[in-house]
C-alpha positions as CSV (number, residue, x, y, z in Angstrom):
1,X,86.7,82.4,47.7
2,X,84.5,84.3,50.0
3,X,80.9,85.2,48.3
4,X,80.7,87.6,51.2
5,X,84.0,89.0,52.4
6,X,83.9,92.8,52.4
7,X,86.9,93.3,50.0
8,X,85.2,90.8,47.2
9,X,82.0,92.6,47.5
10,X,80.6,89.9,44.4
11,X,81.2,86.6,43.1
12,X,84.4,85.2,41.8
13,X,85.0,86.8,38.6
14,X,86.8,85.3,35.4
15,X,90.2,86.6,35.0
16,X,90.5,88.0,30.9
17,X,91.6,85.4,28.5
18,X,94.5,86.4,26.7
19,X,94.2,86.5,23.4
20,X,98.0,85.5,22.6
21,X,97.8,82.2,24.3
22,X,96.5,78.7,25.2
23,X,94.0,78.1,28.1
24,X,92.6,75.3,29.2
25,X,89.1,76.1,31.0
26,X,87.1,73.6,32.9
27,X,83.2,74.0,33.5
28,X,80.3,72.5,35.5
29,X,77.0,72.4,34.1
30,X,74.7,71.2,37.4
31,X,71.3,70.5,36.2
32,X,68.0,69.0,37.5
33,X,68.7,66.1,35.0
34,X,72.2,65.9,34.4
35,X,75.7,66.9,35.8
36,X,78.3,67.3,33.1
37,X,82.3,68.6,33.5
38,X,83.9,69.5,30.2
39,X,87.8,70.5,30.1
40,X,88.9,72.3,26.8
41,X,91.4,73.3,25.2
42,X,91.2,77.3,24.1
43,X,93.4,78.3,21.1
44,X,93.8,81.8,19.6
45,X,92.3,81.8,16.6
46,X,92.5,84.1,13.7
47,X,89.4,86.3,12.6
48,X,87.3,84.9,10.5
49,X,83.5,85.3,9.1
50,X,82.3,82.2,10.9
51,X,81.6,83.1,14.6
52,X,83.5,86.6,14.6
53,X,82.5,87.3,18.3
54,X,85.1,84.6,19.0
55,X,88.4,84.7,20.2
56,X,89.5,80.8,20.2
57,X,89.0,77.8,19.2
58,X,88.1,75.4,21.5
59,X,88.9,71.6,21.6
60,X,87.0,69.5,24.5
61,X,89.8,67.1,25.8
62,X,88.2,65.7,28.8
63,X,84.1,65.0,29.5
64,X,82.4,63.8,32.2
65,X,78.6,63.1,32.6
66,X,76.4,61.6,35.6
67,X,72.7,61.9,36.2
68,X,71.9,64.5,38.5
69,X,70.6,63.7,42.0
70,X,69.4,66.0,44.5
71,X,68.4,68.8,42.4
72,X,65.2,69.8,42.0
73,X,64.1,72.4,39.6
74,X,67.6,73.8,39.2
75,X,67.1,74.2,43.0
76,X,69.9,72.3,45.5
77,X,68.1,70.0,47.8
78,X,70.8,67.8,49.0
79,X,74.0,68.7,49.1
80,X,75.8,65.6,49.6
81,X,74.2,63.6,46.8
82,X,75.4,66.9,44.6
83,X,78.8,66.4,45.9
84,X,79.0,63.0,44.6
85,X,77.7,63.2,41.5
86,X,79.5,66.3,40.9
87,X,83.0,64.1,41.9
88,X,81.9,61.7,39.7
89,X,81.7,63.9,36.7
90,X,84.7,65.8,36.9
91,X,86.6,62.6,37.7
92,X,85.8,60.9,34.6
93,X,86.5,64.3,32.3
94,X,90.0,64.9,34.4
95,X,91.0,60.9,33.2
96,X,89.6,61.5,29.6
97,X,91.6,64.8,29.6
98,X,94.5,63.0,31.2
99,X,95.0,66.4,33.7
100,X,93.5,67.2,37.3
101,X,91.8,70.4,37.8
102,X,91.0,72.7,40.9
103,X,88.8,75.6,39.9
104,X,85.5,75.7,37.7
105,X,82.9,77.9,35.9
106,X,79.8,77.0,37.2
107,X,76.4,77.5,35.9
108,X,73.6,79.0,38.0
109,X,69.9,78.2,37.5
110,X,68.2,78.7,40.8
111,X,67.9,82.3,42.9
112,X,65.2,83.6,41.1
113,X,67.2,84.9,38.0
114,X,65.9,88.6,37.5
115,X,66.8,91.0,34.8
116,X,67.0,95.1,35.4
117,X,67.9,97.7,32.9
118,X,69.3,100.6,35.6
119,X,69.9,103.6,33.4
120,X,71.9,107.2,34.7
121,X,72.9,109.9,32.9
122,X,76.1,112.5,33.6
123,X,76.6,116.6,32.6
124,X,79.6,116.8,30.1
125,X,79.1,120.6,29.7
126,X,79.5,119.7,25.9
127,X,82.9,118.7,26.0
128,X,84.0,115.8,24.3
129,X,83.5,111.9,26.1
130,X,86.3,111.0,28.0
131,X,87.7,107.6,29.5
132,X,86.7,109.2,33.1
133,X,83.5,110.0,31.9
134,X,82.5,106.8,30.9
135,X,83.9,105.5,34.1
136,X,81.2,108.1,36.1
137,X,78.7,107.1,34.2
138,X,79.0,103.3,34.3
139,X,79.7,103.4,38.1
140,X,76.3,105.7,39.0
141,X,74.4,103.1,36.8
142,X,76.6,100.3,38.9
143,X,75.4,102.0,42.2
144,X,71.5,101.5,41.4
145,X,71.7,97.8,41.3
146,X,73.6,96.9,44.2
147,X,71.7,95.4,46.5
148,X,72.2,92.8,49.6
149,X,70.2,90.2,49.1
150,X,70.9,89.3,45.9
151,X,74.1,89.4,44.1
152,X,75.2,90.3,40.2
153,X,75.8,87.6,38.6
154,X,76.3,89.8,34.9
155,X,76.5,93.4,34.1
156,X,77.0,94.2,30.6
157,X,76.5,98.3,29.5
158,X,74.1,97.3,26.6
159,X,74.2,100.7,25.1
160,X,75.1,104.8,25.6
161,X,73.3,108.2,24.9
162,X,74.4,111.4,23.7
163,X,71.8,114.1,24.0
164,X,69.4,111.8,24.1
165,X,70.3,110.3,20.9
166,X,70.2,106.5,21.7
167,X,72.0,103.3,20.3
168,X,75.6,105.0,20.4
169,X,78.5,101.5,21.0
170,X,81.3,103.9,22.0
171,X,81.0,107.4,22.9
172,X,84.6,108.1,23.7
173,X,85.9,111.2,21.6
174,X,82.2,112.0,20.7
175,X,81.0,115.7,21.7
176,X,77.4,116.1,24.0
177,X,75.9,117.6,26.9
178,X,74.9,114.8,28.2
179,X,76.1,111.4,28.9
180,X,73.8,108.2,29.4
181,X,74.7,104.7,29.9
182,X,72.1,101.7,29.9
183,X,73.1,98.9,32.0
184,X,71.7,95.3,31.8
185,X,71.8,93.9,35.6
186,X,71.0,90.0,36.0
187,X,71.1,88.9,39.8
188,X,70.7,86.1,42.0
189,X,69.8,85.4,45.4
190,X,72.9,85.0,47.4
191,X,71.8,81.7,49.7
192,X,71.1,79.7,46.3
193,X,75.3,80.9,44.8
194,X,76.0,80.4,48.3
195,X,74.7,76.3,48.3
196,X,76.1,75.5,44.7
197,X,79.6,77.1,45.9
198,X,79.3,74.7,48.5
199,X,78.8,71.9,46.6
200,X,81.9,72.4,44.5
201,X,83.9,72.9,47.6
202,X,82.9,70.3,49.3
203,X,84.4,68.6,46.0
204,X,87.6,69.9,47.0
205,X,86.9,72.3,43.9
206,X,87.0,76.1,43.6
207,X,84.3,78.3,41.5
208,X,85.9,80.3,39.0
209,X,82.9,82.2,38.0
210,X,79.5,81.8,37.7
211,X,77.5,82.3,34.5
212,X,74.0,82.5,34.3
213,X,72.3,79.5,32.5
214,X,70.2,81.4,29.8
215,X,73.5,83.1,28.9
216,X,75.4,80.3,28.7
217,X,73.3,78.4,26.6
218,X,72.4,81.2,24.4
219,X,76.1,81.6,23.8
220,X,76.3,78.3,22.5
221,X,73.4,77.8,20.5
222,X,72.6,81.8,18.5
223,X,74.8,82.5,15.7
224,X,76.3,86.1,15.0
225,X,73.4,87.5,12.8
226,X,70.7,86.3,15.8
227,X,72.9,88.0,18.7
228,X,73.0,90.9,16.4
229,X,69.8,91.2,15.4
230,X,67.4,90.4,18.4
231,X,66.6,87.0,19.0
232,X,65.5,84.6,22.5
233,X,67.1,81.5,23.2
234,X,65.1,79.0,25.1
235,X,66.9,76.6,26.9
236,X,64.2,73.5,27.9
237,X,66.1,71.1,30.6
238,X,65.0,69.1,32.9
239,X,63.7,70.7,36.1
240,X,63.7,74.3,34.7
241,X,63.3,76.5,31.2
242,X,65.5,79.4,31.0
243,X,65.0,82.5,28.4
244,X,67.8,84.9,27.4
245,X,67.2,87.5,24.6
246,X,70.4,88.8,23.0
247,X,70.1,91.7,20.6
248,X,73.4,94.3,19.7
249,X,76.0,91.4,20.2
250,X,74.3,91.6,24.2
251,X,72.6,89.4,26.5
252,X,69.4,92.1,27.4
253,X,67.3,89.9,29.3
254,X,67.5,87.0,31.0
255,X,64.8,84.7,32.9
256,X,63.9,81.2,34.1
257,X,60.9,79.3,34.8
258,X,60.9,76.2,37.1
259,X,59.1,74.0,34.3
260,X,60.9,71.5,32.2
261,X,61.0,68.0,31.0
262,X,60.8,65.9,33.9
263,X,57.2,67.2,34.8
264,X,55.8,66.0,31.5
265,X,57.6,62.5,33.5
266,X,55.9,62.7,36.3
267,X,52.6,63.6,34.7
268,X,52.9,60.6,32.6
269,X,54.0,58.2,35.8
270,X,51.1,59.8,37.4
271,X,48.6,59.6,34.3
272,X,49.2,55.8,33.4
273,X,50.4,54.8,36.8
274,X,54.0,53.5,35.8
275,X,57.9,54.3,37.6
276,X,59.3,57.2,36.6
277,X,61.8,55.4,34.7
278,X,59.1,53.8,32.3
279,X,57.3,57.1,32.1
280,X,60.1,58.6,31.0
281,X,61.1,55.8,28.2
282,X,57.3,56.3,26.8
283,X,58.0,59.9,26.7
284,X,61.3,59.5,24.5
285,X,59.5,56.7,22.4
286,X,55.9,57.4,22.2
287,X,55.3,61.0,22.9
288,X,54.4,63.6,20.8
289,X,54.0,67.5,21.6
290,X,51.7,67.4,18.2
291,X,47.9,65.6,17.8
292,X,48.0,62.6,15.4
293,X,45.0,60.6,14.2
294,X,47.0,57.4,13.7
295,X,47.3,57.8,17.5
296,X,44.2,56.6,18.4
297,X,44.4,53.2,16.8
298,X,48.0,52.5,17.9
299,X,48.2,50.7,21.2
300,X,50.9,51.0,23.3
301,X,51.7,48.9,26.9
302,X,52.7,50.4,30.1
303,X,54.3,48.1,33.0
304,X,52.7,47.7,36.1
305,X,54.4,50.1,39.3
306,X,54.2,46.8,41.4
307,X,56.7,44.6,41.9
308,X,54.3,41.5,41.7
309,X,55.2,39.1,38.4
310,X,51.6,38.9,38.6
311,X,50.8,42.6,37.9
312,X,49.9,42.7,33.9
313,X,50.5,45.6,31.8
314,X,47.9,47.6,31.1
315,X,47.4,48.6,27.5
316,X,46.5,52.2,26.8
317,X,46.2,54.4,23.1
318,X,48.8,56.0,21.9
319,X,46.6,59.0,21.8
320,X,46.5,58.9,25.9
321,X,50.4,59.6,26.1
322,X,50.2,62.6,23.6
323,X,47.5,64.3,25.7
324,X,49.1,64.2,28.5
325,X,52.6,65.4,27.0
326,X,50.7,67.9,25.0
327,X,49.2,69.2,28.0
328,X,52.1,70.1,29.9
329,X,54.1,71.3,27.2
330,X,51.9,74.1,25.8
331,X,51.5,75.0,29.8
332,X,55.6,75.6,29.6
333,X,55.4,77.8,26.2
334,X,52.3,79.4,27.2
335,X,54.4,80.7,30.1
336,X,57.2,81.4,28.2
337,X,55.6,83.3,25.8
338,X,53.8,85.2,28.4
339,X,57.3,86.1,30.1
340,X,58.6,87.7,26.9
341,X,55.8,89.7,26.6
342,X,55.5,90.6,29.4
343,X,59.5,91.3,29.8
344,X,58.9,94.2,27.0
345,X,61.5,92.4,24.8
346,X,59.0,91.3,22.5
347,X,59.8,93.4,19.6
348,X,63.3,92.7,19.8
349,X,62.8,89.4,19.8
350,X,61.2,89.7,16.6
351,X,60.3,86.5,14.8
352,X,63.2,84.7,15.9
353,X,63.8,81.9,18.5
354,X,65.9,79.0,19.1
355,X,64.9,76.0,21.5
356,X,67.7,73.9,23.2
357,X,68.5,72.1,25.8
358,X,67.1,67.8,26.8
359,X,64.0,68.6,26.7
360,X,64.0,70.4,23.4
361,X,64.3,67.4,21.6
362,X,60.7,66.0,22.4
363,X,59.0,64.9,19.0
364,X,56.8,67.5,17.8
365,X,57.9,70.4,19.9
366,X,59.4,72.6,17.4
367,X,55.8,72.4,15.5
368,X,54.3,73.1,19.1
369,X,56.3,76.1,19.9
370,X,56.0,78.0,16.4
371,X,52.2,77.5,16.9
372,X,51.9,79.0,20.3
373,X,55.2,81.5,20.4
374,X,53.7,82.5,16.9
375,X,57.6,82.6,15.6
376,X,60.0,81.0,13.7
377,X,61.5,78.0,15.9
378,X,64.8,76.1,15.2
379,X,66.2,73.5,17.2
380,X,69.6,75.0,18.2
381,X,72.9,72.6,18.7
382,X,76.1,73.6,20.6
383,X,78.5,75.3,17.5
384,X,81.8,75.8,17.1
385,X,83.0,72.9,19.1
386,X,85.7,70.1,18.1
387,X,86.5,67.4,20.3
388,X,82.9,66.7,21.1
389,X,81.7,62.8,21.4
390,X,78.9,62.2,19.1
391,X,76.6,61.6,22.5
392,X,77.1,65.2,23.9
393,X,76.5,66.9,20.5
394,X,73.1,67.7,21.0
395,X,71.2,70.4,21.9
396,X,71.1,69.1,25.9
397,X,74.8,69.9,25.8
398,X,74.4,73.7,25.3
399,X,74.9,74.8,29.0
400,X,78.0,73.3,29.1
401,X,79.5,74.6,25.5
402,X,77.8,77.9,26.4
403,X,80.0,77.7,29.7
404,X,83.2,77.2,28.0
405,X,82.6,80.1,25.5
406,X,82.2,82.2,28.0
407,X,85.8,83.5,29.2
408,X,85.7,85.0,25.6
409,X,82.9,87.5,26.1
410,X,83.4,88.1,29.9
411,X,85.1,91.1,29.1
412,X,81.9,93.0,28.1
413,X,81.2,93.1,31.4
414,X,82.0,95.9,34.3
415,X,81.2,95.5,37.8
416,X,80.1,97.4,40.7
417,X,81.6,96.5,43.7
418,X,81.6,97.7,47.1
419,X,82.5,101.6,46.7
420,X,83.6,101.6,42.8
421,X,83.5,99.9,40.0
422,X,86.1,97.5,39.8
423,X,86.2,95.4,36.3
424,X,87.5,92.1,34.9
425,X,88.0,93.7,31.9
426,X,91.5,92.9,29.9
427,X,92.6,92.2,26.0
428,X,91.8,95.4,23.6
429,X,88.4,95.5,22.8
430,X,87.0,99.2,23.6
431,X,85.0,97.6,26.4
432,X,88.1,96.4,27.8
433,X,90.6,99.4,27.5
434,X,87.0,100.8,29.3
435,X,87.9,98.5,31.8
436,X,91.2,99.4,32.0
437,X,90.9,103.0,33.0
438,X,88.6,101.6,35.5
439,X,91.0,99.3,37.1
440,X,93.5,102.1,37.4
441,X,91.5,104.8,38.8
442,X,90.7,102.7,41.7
């Protein structure tokens, strides 16, 4: 698939689940930490009150996880250690799952994630809303956020105006003079989709679609009433943090920050001169995002970064690790809080947000992060998953569930493409019969 070619102006989109049937989707979660490939199994599934917005069940069959080499910060800087790590992965999910795959859904960190709301507004003379005015209205909003530097990763109309009478789901059949559309844009720079398509080719792989990471992992980790309601999911990994706020049954904002858990590593193997690998094991065991007077009688020993038998570990306060984790980590929520406020999605946000990913899981951070995000903080875990192995149900694994919900809310989405709008939209939602008219008209 071509990122470029003229007649797929975008990226490679998601073909429509159907609803009737069985899929089996396969994803890649490429992280500065960790490189996981899941394989599931997606089942229609009847309504029901526990995750409505769902369409199927899903049943991992095959997982595969590696640690991640050359990516920094979310950012590819080596394309052939990615390559074989990412070979790795999907070889040991494709013998767990007992089935070889070719195409995946691939998360995208890097490219300076960025979030517009492009708004336009169409004359109905006061007649009633019809399918081609919807279509008008949703391709002029389209038009505003093309751009050739950067390409769309998500689109999603996030709400229509009659009259100037705002918060309307579904004008069609409704009467006005005038039609608006909001539309929530997230881009990313082409070079960075460009270098992780590469990757997965040079796999012998194909990219399916890409999903942004905050959207993914929000998907995975918000239940129905937070997505309805207004709430930010914060996704902590390793190189970077992500933020998506969701409010309506949307994704409205999206953003990433190129923080995470591996600097409070490095500041650690800086601080108490130790290997990364040791600074990282005192992190998981000893450190604390939260001040503790016990701390400063409790001794701790750090191994020498020699490899002389000679060099003696050094012997340091507990208190000493905390500090420096502490440090770090109210740097990465200062910033985050600053981004929301700053984003203007503060109010919707409300008093609600959910940490996950790795890093997420740091002793003391939940504590931390109600204290400085002045909110109401829960850890949140992949849901709605069978199949998962006890080791990959935890809150670092929400990229990769979040990737696999996906195909069931892709239809929400329209897309602008080179001179229309041309859609993925399918099933029977009014979003996609939207999509429908779309499709035909062009």
């Amino acid at each position: 698939m071509n990122l470029f070619g003229s007649a797929n102006f975008g990226l490679p989109r998601l073909k429509p689940l159907s609803s009737k049937r069985s899929h089996v989707v396969s994803v890649l979660d490429i992280g500065s930490t960790k490189v996981v490939c899941m394989i599931g199994r997606l089942t229609p599934r009847a309504e029901s009150q526990i995750l409505p917005g769902r369409t199927h069940n899903i049943e991992v069959i095959g997982i595969g996880h590696q640690k991640s080499r050359g990516v920094k910060n979310g950012v590819i800087a080596d394309l052939d250690a990615v390559e074989s790590v990412v070979r790795l992965a999907v070889d040991a999910a494709e013998r767990m799952a007992g089935l070889t795959i070719d195409s995946l859904i691939v998360n995208v960190s890097a490219g300076r994630l960025q979030s517009d709301v492009y708004t336009a507004t169409i004359d109905l003379g006061g007649q009633e809303v019809e399918a081609n005015d919807l279509k008008k209205v949703l391709a002029a909003a389209g038009h505003q956020s093309l751009r050739t530097d950067r390409a769309i990763l998500h689109s999603l109309p996030t709400g229509f105006s009659l009259d100037g009478e705002r918060g309307i789901r579904d004008p069609l059949a409704m009467f006005g003079d005038v039609l608006g559309v909001d539309m929530h844009v997230l881009t990313a720079e082409r070079p960075a989709l460009k270098n992780l398509e590469l990757c997965v080719n040079r796999a012998h792989l194909s990219v399916e679609g890409m999903v942004a990471t905050p959207y993914a992992s929000g998907l995975a980790a918000l239940v129905d009433d937070e997505v309805e309601l207004g709430c930010a999911a914060i996704d902590m990994g390793g190189g970077t943090t992500t933020i998506s706020v969701f409010a309506g049954g949307r994704l409205v904002h999206a953003d990433a920050v190129g923080l995470g858990g591996h600097h409070v590593t490095t500041d650690l193997a800086r601080g108490l001169s130790t290997r990364i690998e040791d600074a990282e094991r005192l992190k998981v065991v000893h450190g604390s995002a939260l001040p503790n007077s016990a701390d400063e009688r409790d001794i701790i020993s750090v191994p020498p970064i020699g490899e002389d038998d000679r060099d003696q570990p050094t012997h340091v306060p507990r208190a000493l690790v905390s500090r420096i984790v502490r440090a770090r980590i109210e740097e990465t929520l200062e910033l985050i809080r600053d981004r929301i406020q700053r984003s203007g999605f503060s109010p919707i946000v409300g008093k609600r947000i959910v940490l996950t990913g790795g890093a997420s899981q740091l002793t003391g951070l939940p504590e931390a992060a109600r204290r400085i995000l002045a909110r109401n903080v829960r850890i949140g875990r992949p849901l709605g998953v069978s199949g998962l192995p006890a080791a990959a149900k935890g809150p670092a694994f929400s990229t990769a569930v979040g990737l696999m919900i996906y195909p069931q809310v892709a239809d929400l989405e329209t897309h602008a493409a080179g001179s229309g709008m041309l859609s993925t939209l399918g099933g029977n939602s009014r979003f996609a019969r939207m999509g429908q008219w779309l499709k035909e008209s062009f």
